[in-house]
FITIZA-119302 format. One line per 2 residues: for each residue x, y, z of C-alpha. Coordinates in steps of 0.2 Angstrom, whole numbers. Last residue first. Example, Ala and Ser with C-alpha at 12.3 -4.5 7.8 and 13.67 -1.06 7.14 Angstrom:
BEGIN
68/-5/36 ~ 62/-22/39
This chain:
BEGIN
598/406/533 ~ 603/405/516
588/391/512 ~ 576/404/525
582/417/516 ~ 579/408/498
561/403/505 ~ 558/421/507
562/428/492 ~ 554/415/483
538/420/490 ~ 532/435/483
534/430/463 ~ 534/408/467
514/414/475 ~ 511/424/467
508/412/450 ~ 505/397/459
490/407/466 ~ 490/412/484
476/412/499 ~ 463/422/504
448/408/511 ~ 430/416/504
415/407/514 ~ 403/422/510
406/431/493 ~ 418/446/488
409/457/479 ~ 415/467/467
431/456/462 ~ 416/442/466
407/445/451 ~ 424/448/440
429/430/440 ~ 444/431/433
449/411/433 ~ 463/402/445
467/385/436 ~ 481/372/445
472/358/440 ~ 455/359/432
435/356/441 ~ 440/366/457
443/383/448 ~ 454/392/461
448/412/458 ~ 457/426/455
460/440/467 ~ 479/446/459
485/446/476 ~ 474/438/492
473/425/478 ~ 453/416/481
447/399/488 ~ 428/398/487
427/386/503 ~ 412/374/503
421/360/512 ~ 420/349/497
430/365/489 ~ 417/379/479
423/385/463 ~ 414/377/448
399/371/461 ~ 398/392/466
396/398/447 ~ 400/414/448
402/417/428 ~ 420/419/420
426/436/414 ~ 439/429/402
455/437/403 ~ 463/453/393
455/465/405 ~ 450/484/399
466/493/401 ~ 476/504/414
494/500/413 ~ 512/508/422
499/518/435 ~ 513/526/448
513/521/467 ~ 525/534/476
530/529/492 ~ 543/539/504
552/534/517 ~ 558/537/535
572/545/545 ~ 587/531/538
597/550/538 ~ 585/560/526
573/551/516 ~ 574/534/508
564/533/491 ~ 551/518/488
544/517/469 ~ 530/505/467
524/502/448 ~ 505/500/446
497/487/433 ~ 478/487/430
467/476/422 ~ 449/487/423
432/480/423 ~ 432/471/442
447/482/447 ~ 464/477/445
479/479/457 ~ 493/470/449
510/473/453 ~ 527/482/449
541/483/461 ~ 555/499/465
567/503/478 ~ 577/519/479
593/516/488 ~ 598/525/505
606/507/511 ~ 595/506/528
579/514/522 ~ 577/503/505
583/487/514 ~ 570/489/528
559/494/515 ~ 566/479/505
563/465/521 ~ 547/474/527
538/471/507 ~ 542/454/505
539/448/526 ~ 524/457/527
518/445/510 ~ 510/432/522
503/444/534 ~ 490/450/521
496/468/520 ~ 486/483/526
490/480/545 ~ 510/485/538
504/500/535 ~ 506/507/554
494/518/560 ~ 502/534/565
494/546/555 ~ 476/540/549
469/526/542 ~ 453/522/549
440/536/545 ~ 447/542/530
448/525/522 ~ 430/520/527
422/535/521 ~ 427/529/507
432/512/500 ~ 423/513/486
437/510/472 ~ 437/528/465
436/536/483 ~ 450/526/489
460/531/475 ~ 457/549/477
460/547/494 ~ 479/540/492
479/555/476 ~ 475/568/489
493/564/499 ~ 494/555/513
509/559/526 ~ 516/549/541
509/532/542 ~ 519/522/553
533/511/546 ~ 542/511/559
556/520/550 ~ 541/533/548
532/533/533 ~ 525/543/520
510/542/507 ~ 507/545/488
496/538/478 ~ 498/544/459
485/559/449 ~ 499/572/455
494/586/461 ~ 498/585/480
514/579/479 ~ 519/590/464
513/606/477 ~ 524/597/491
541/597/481 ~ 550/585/481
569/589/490 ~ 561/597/505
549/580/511 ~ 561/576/526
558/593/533 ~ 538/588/533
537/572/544 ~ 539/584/559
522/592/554 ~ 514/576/552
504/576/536 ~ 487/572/531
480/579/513 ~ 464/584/506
């Protein structure tokens, strides 16, 4: 299955539909807005894999924008090199974590300008699929849980704040799966100083 805007298709004549369409990686299209304007069968395949259908056929169609995918903290990363990416005609590419409970995995990002700043296309390629590395740590809530109750877990890599060390986010492969009641998203030190140096260098530039 695919979903593509009919005047989204002219700017797709330098890579072949049928490789699209193939192909094991997520695919998807926008518009300069970036609004959805193309999916490939590998964006539901994925979905499928990580149980997020019907959910993700239901809700993400053409013309939602994928910017309401993103924790708004890390808009300003990926809108500042798209808007880069679609205003110099440059290829773009970032590598990032996107494990599953049992599975570490590492995807690289390629972002191509099409046609005349007309949109862009995103190409999300497996770079390491491997059994994890870390310590699976048990969902012990009075390891994790703040005075206030809070479980604090990285909106990125979606490890967990250990509140018995400094500065420790553990694997905890429980709440990958599931994520528990009381959950605040927020950033490890780690994602934190990766995503967020860009934007405390504009604001020292700015």
């Amino acid at each position: 299955m695919e979903k593509l805007d009919p005047h989204f298709a002219r700017l797709l004549r330098f890579h072949p539909k049928q490789s699209l369409n193939t192909t094991e990686n997520t695919i998807y299209g926008l518009w300069p807005d970036f609004s959805l304007a193309y999916l490939n069968p590998g964006w539901f395949r994925f979905a499928a894999e990580n149980k997020g259908e019907p959910q993700i056929s239901e809700t993400w169609g053409l013309g939602r924008s994928i910017f309401e995918a993103i924790p708004k903290e890390l808009k300003i990363f990926y809108q500042s090199h798209y808007q880069t990416c679609l205003e110099s005609g440059t290829l773009w590419q970032h590598s990032y974590e996107c494990s599953s409970p049992e599975i570490c995995r590492e995807l690289i990002q390629f972002v191509y300008p099409l046609g005349k700043r007309e949109g862009l296309l995103l190409i999300h390629s497996s770079h390491l699929s491997q059994k994890h590395k870390d310590k699976a740590h048990r969902p012990l809530h009075q390891a994790y849980r703040d005075p206030n109750g809070l479980l604090h877990q990285c909106a990125v890599c979606r490890r967990v704040r250990n509140q018995q060390a400094t500065e420790r986010w553990d694997w905890v492969s429980d709440w990958v799966r599931q994520t528990p009641e009381k959950t605040s998203h927020t950033y490890c030190a780690g994602c934190y100083g990766h995503y967020f140096q860009y934007d405390l260098h504009t604001k020292e530039q700015g």
